[in-house]
NUFIKE-955363 format. One record per atom (N, C-alpha, C, O): residue in one letter; x negated, y negated, z negated. Coordinates in steps of 0.05 Angstrom, whole numbers, plus 5000, padded with zeros to 4 digits. Atoms other than C-alpha are relative to their C-alpha. Layout:
REM NUFIKE-955363
aXYZ ...
//
This chain:
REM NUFIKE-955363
x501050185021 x783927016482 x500849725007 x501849665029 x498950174992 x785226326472 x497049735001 x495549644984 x502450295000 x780225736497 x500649834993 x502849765001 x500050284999 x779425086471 x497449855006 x495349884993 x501350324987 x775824476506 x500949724990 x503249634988 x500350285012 x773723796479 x498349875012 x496149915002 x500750084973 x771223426535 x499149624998 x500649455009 x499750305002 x768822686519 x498349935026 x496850105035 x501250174990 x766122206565 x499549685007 x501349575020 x499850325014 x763821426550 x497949915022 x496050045030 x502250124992 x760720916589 x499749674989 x501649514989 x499750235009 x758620316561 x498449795019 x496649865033 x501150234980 x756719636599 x498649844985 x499149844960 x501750125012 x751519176585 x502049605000 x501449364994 x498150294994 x756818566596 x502750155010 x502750365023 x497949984992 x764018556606 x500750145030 x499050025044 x499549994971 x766318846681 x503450025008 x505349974993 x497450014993 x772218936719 x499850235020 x498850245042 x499449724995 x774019636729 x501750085029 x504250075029 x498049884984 x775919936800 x501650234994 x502650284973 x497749695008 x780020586805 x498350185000 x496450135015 x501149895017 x777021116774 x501250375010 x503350464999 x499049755000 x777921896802 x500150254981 x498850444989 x500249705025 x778622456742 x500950265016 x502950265031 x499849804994 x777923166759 x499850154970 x497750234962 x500949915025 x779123446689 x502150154982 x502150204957 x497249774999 x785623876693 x500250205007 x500950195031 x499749664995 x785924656697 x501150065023 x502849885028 x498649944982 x788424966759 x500450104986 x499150114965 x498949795009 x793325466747 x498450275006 x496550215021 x500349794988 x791426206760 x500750244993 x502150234972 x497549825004 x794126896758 x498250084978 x499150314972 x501949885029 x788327036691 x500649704975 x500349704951 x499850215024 x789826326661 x502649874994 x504249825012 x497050295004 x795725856629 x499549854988 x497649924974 x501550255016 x794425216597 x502450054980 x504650114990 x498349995015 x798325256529 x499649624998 x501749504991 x499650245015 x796124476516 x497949885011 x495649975015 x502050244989 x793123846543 x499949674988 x501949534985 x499150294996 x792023176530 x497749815009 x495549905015 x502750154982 x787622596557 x500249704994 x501949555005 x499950355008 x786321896527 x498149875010 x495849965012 x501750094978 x783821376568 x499449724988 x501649684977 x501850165014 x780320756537 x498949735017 x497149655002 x497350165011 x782020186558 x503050085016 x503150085041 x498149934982 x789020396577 x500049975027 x499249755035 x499750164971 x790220376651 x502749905007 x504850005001 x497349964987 x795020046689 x502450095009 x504850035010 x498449804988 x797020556718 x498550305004 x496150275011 x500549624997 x795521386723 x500650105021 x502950025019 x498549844972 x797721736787 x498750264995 x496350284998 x500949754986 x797322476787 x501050075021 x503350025029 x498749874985 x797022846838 x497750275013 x495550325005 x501349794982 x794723446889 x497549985014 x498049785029 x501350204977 x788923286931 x500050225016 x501450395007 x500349974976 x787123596997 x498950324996 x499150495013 x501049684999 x783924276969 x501350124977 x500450324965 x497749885025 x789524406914 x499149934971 x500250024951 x500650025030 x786124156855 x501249744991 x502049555005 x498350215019 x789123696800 x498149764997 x496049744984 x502350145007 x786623076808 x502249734995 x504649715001 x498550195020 x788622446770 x498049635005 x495649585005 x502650244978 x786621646800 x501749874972 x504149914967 x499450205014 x786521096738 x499949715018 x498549715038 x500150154987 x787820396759 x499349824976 x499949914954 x500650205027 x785419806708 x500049695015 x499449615037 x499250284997 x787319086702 x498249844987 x497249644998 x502250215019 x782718796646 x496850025003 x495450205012 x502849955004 x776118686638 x499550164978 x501050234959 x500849785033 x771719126591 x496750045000 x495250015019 x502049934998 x765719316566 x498950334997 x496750425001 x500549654993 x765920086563 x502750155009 x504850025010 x497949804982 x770720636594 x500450274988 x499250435003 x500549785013 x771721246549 x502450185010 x504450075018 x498949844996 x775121866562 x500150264989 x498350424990 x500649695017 x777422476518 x502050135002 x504150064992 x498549814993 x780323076543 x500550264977 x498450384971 x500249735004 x782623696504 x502150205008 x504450135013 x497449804981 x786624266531 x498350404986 x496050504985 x500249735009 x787525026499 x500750155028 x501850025046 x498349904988 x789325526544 x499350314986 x497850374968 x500649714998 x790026326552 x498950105018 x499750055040 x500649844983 x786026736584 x499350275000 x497950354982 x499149785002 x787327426602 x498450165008 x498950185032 x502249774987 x781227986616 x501450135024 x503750215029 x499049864967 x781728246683 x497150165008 x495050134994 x501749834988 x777228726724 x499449765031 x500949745051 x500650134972 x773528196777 x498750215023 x497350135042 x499849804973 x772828776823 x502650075004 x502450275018 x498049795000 x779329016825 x501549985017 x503949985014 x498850034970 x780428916902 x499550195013 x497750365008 x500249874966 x780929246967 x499249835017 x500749655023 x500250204976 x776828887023 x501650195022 x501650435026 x498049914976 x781928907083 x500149785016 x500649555010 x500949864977 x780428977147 x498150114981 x496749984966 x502849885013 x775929537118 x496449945004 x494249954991 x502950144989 x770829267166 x497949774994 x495749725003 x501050265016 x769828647119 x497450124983 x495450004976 x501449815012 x766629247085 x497049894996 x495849884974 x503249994990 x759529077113 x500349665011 x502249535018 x501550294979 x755928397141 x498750025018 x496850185015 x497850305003 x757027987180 x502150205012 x502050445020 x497749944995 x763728017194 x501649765008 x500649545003 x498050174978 x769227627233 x502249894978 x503350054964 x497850035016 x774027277194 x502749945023 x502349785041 x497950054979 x781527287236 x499649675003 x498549524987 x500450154993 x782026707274 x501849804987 x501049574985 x498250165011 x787926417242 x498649914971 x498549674964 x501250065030 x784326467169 x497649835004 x497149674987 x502050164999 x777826167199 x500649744996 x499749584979 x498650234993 x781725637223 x499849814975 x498749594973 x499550165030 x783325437148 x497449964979 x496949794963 x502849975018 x776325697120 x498749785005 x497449674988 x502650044985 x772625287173 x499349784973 x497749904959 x501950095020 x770624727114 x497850124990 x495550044992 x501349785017 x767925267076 x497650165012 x496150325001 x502249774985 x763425567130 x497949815010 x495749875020 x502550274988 x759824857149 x497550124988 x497350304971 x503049785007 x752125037146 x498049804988 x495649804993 x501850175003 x749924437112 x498450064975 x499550184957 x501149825014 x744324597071 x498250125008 x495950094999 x500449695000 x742725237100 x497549935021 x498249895044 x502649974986 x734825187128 x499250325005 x500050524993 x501149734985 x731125737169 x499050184966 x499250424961 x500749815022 x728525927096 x501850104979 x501350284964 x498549825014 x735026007061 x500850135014 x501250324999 x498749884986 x737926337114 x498350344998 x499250564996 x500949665002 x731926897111 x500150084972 x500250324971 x499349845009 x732626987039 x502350094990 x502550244971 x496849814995 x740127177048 x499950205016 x501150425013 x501349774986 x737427557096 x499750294992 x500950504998 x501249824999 x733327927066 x501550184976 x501650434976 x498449915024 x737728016998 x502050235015 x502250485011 x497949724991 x743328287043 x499350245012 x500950425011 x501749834989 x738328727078 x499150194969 x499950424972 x500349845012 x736129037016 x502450184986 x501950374971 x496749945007 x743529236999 x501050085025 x503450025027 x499149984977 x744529477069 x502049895015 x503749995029 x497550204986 x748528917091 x502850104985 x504550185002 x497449865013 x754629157044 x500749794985 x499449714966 x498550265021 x759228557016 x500149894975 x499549684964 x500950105038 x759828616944 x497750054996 x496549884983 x503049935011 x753228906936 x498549755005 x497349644987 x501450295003 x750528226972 x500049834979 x498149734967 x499250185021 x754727856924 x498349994976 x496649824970 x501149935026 x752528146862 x496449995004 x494949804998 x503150124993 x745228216883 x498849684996 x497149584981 x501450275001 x744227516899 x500849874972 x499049784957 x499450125023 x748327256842 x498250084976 x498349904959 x500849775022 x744327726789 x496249885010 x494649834993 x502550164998 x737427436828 x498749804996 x496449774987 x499650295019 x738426756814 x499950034969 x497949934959 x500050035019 x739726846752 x497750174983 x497150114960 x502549905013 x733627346738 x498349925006 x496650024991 x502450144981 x728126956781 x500149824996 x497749774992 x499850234995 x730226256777 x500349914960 x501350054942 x500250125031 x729425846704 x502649635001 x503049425014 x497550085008 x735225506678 x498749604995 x496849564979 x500250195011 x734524746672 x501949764994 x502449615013 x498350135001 x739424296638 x499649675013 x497949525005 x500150274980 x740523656688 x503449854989 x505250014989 x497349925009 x747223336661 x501049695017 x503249585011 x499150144976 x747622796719 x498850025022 x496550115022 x500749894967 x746822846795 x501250135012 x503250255003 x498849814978 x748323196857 x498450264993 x496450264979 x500949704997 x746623896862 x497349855014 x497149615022 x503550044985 x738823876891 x501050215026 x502950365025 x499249864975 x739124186963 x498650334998 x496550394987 x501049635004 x737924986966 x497250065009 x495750234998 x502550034998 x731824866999 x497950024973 x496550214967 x500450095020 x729624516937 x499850244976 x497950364966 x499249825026 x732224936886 x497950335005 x496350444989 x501549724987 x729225616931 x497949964989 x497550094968 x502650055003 x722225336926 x499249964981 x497050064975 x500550115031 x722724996853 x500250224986 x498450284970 x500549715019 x725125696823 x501749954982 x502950134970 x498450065022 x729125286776 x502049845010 x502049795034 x498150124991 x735624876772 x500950084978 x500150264963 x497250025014 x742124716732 x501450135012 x500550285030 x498749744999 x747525086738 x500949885030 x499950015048 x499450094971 x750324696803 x498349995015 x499149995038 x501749904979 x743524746835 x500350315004 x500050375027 x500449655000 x743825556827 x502750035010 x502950275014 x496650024993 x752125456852 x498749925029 x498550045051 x500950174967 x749425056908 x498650135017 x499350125040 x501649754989 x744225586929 x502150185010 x502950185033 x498349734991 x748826206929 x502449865020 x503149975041 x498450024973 x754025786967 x498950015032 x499950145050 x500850004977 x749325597022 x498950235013 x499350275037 x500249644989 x746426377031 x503250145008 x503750255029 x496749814991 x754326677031 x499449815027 x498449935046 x500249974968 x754326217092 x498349925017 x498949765035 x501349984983 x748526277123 x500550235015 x499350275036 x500149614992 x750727037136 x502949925005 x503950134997 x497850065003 x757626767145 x502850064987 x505050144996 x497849995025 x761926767087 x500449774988 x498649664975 x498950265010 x766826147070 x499550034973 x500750214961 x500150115031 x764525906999 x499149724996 x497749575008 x499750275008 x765725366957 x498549904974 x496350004967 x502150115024 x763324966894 x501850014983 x504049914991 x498750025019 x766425056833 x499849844971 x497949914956 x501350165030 x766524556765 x502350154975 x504650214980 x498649875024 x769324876695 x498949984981 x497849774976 x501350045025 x766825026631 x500550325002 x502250455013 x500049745002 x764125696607 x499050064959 x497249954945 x500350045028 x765525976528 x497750275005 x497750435024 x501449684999 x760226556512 x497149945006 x495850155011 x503249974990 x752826276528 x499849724988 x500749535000 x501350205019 x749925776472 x499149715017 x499049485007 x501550234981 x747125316533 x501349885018 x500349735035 x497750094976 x753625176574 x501949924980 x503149734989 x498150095018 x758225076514 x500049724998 x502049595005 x501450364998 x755424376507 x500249825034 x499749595042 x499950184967 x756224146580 x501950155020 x502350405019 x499849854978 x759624276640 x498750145020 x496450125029 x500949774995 x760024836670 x499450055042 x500949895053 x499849934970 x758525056756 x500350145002 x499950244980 x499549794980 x760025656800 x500449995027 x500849775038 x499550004978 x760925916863 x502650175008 x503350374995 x498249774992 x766626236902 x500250145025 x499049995041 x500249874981 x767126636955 x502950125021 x503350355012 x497949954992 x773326776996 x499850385034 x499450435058 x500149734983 x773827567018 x502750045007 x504449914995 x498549964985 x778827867066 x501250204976 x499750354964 x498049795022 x784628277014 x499549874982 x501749844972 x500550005027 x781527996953 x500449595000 x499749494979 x500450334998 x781927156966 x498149944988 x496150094988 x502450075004 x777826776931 x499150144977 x500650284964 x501249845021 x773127046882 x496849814983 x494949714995 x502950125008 x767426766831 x498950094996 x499350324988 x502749815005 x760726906827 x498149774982 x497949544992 x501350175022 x756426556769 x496950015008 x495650154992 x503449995003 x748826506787 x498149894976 x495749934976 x500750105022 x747526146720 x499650314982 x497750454974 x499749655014 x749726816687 x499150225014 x497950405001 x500849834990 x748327256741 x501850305002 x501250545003 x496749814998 x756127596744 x502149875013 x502449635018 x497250154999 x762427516764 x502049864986 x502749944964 x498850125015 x766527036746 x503250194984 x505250294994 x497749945022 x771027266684 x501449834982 x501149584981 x499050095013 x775327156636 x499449704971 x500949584955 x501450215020 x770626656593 x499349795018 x497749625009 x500350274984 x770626136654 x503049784997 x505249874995 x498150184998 x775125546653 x500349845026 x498649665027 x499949974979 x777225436723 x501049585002 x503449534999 x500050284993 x776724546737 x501850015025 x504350015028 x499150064973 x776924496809 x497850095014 x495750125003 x501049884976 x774024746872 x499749835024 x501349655027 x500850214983 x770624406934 x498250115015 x496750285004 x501649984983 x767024466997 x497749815001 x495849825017 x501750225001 x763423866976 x499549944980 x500949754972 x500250135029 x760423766905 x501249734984 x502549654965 x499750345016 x760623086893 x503149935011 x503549695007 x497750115005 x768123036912 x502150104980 x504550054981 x498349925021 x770423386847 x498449994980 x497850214970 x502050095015 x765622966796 x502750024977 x505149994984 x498550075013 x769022976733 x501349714996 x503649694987 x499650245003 x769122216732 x498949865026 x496549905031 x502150144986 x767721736792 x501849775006 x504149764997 x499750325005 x768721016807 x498249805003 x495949885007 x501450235002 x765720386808 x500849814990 x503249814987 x499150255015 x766219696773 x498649725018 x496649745032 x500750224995 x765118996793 x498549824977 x499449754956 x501650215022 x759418566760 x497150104996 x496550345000 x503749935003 x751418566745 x500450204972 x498450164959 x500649875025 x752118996685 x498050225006 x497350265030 x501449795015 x747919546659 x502050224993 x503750154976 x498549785009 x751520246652 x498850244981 x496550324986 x501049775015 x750220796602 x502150234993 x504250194981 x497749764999 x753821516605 x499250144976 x496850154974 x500149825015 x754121946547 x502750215000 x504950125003 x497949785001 x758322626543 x498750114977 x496650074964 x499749745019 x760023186499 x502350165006 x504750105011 x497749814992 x763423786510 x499150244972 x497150354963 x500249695016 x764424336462 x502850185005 x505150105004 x498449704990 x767925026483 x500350134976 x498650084959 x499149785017 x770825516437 x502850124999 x504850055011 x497549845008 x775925926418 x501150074978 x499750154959 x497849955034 x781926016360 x502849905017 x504949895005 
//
């Protein structure tokens, strides 16, 4: 099927300022389920200058530079793409031994994971109920996965937050509720409390009345045969073919759709809109 995204974002100032550089995360990776047929991205007041480029964990990221003063900053993305139904099981964990938890990741791959396995976050109480999740699943990999992902999303109450950091897993554990990047933020910090490299994921998801309207979070998980893999705790599945794949991060807040700063006493005000669909 084919997605389209319409992606605005405006900030207006209470007085003129003078705009530093400005990071956008708001370009598709590639992947072997998606292709972008079409993009474009208008930026408000023009910038100086645009630089794309790569950053440090493969995602597309794009730095504005600005010369004038202004009193607001607008930004509107839209981009179609294809995306192709796939079977998100349809691996082999290898070493079979990955089979079960915990498990060893080779030393060479740790090497590269280690970001991904930092334990920040992860208190004596999330740690027991990863615990106990993988324990009821007899310590068995996907079954963890799916379990926890599928518990979150049946236990925990959905609450739309549409600025901030993720709330800490702690937080989120005890409150019961969260946005979709608190419930992302949770399931990452359990995969490694039990030790499994996962990361933070930002996108957009078509197919659920309450995410269409905003951006979207996930989590991923990186298994031995299968690389990385998503897991949705908002939905309470694997990530499929109705996700729109942003960017990925060991660290939330360094793949904000928009970040920056300005010079001057002003007053700021953010408004978004996003609408998802498909034709």
């Amino acid at each position: 099927m084919n997605i389209h995204v319409l992606h605005k974002l405006s900030y207006s100032y209470s007085e003129a300022v003078s705009l530093d550089a400005h990071t956008i995360y708001l370009q598709p990776k590639a992947s072997p389920h998606q292709r972008l047929l079409g993009y474009s991205m208008v930026i408000e007041p023009t910038p100086s200058m645009l630089v794309q480029n790569v950053d440090a964990e493969g995602n597309h990221q794009q730095i504005a530079y600005f010369r004038e003063m202004t009193d607001r900053l607008s930004i509107s993305v839209e981009m179609t793409l294809v995306s192709n139904a796939f079977n998100p099981f349809g691996f082999v964990l290898f070493p079979f031994e990955t089979e079960r938890l915990p498990f060893h990741y080779s030393a060479s791959l740790k090497k590269y994971l280690q970001p991904y396995l930092v334990r920040e976050g992860v208190t004596t109480y999330v740690e027991q109920y990863a615990r106990h999740t993988a324990a009821s699943v007899r310590w068995m990999t996907v079954p963890f996965l799916t379990t926890l992902c599928r518990t979150i999303a049946q236990d925990y109450v959905y609450e739309r937050r549409e600025v901030g950091a993720p709330m800490s897993p702690e937080h989120t554990l005890i409150g019961r509720k969260g946005s979709c990047r608190d419930f992302a933020q949770l399931f990452v910090a359990c995969c490694r409390s039990i030790g499994l490299a996962a990361r933070f994921v930002s996108g957009y998801l078509y197919g659920n009345i309450l995410q269409e309207n905003d951006l979207h979070a996930w989590a991923e998980v990186y298994l031995p045969g299968a690389g990385w893999r998503g897991f949705d705790p908002t939905e309470g599945q694997a990530v499929g073919n109705n996700h729109v794949y942003l960017a990925a991060s060991g660290e939330p807040q360094s793949i904000a759709p928009l970040s920056g700063t300005f010079r001057g006493r002003a007053r700021s005000l953010l408004t978004t809109e996003v609408v998802v669909g498909v034709g």
